[in-house]
N, C-alpha and C positions, 0 to 999 in steps of 0.2 A: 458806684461808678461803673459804665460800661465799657467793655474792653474794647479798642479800636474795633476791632471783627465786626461783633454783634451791633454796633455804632451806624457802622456802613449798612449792612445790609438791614436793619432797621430802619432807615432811612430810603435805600433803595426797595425796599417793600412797598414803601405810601407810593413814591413814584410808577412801580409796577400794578397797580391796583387798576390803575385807570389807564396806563400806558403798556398795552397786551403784548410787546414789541419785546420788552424787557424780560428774557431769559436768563436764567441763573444756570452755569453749569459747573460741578463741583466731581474732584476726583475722587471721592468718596472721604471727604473734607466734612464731619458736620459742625451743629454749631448751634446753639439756642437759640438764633436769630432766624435760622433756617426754618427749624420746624414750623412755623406759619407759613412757611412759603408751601410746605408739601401737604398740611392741612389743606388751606385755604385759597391757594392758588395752584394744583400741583400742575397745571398745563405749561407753567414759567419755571417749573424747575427738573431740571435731571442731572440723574446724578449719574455720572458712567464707570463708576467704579476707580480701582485704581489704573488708569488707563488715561494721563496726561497726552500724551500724544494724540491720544484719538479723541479727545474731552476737544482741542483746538480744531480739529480736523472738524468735528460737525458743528461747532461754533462757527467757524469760516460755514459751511453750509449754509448755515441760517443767518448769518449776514448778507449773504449773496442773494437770499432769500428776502430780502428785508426785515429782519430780526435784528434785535443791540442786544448782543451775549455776552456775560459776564462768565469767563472761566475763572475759579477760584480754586487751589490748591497750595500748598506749602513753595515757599518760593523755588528750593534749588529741584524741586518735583518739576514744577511748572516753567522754570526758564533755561532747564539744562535739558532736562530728558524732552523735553516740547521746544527747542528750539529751532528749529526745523520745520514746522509747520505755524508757528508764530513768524519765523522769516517769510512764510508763502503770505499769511496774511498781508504783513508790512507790504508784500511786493505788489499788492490787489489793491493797498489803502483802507481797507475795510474797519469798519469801526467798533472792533471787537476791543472792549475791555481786559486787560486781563488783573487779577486782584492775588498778588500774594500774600500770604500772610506766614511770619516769621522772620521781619526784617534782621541781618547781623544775628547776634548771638542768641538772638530768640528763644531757640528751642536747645540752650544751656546744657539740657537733661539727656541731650540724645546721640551726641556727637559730631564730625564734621559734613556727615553726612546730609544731616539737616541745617548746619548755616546757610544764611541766606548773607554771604559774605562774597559773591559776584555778578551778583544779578543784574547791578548799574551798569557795569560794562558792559556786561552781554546787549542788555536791551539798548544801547545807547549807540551804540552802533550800528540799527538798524534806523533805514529810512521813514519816515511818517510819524514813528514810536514818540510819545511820550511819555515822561516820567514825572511822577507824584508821589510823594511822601508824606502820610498820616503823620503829625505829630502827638495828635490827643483824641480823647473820644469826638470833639468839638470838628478838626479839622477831617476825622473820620464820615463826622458823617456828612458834609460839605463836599467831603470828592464823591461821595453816591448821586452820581447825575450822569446826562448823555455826553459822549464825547464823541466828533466828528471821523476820529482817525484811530488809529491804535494807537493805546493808551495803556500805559502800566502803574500801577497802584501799587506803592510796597503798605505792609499793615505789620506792626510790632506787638506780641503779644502784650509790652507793657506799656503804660501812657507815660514812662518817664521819658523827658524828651532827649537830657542828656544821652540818650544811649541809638540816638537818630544821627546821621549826618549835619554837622554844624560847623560854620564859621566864625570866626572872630575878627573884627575890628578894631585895634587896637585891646582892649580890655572888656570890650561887649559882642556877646554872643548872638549869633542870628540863626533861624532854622528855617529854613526854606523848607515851603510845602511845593513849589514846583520844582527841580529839580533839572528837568531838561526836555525840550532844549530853554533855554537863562542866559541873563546876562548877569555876572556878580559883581561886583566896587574892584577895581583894581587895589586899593589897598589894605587885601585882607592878608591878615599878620599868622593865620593857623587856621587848618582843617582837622576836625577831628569823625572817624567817622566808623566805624564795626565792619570794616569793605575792604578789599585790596587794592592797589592804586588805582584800577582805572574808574574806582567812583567818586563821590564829587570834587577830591580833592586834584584828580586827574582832568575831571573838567575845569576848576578853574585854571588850574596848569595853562592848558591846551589854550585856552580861551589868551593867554598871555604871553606864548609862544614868540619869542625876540624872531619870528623868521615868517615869510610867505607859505604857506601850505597848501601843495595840489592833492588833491583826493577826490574819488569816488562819491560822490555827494549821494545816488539815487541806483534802483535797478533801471533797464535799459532794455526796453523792448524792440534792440535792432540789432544785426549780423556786420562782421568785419571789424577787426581789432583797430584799425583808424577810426571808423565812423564812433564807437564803443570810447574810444579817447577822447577825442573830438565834441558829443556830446558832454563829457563831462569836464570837459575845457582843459583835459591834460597834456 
């Protein structure tokens, strides 16, 4: 069995072969799936060391460029210390991939340094972002494809799904591989999920909220704190 990882980007390989578009860029992240890519394609792949922040930073480049870059590094690498320049993207709409891997307790071995135990929030929050969750080698390598907008991919080192974000209805279990933005069954009875509140279990919350909700919907390319209201209907 292949690990969710090697899934993905095995499959995003055959796509990359004939589609030159398709860069891979990794924070000094490897992987046995990888090494064909630096054999065999090395034009679609770079690797910038450990340097998250600037791995996004010329990913946006080459989106702007006409490139679909996939950044891949360990989640709380990629969506904490690159948060900042994942928001510029979202604010451009560009359709940079981004691919963690080490969903929840993932990396067990290493501390809390490396849980990927906030990432939903983070990324969920921002405008355009989408979010997706591998549950198996199967649905791994099914999200290796092009995506219009910025996209985030979580990947768990193990394929047990139990240890993924899940719901329940009544007595049965459901795993959403999309994750947000979703619509969920109003009558579900339990979340369980390796996250702190504001992941799925915070979005179905929200989604069922007994009250009207104004907010910030989008970034705002306009001056004056009315006009800045006012677009966003508040």
């Amino acid at each position: 069995m292949k690990s969710q990882r090697d899934a993905f980007f095995d499959a995003l390989y055959e796509r990359a072969i004939t589609d030159k578009r398709i860069i891979v860029l990794t924070a000094d992240c490897g992987a046995p799936a990888l090494d064909r890519w630096q054999e065999n394609i090395p034009d679609q792949f770079i690797n910038v060391g450990i340097a998250e922040q600037n791995m996004v930073a010329v990913a946006i480049g080459l989106a702007l460029s006409g490139k679909r870059p996939y950044c891949y590094a360990i989640i709380p690498f990629l969506t904490g210390r690159a948060y900042d320049q994942i928001r510029v993207a979202c604010m451009m709409n560009l359709p940079i991939v981004f691919v963690g891997i080490g969903a929840g307790y993932s990396y067990d071995d290493s501390g809390p340094t490396h849980h990927g135990i906030d990432d939903i929030g983070l990324m969920r929050m921002l405008p355009h972002m989408r979010i997706l969750q591998a549950i198996d080698e199967r649905t791994a390598a099914y999200l290796a494809t092009l995506y219009p907008c910025p996209t985030y991919i979580r990947l768990d080192r193990d394929n047990n799904k139990e240890y993924v974000p899940h719901f329940k209805v009544g007595e049965v279990s459901w795993y959403p591989v999309w994750l947000w933005p979703s619509s969920y069954p109003e009558n579900i009875t339990e979340v369980t999920e390796e996250h702190f509140g504001g992941g799925l279990g915070g979005i179905v919350a929200e989604q069922y909220a007994p009250f009207k909700r104004r907010y910030i919907k989008n970034y705002c390319f306009a001056y004056g704190r009315d006009t800045l209201r006012k677009l966003n209907e508040l």
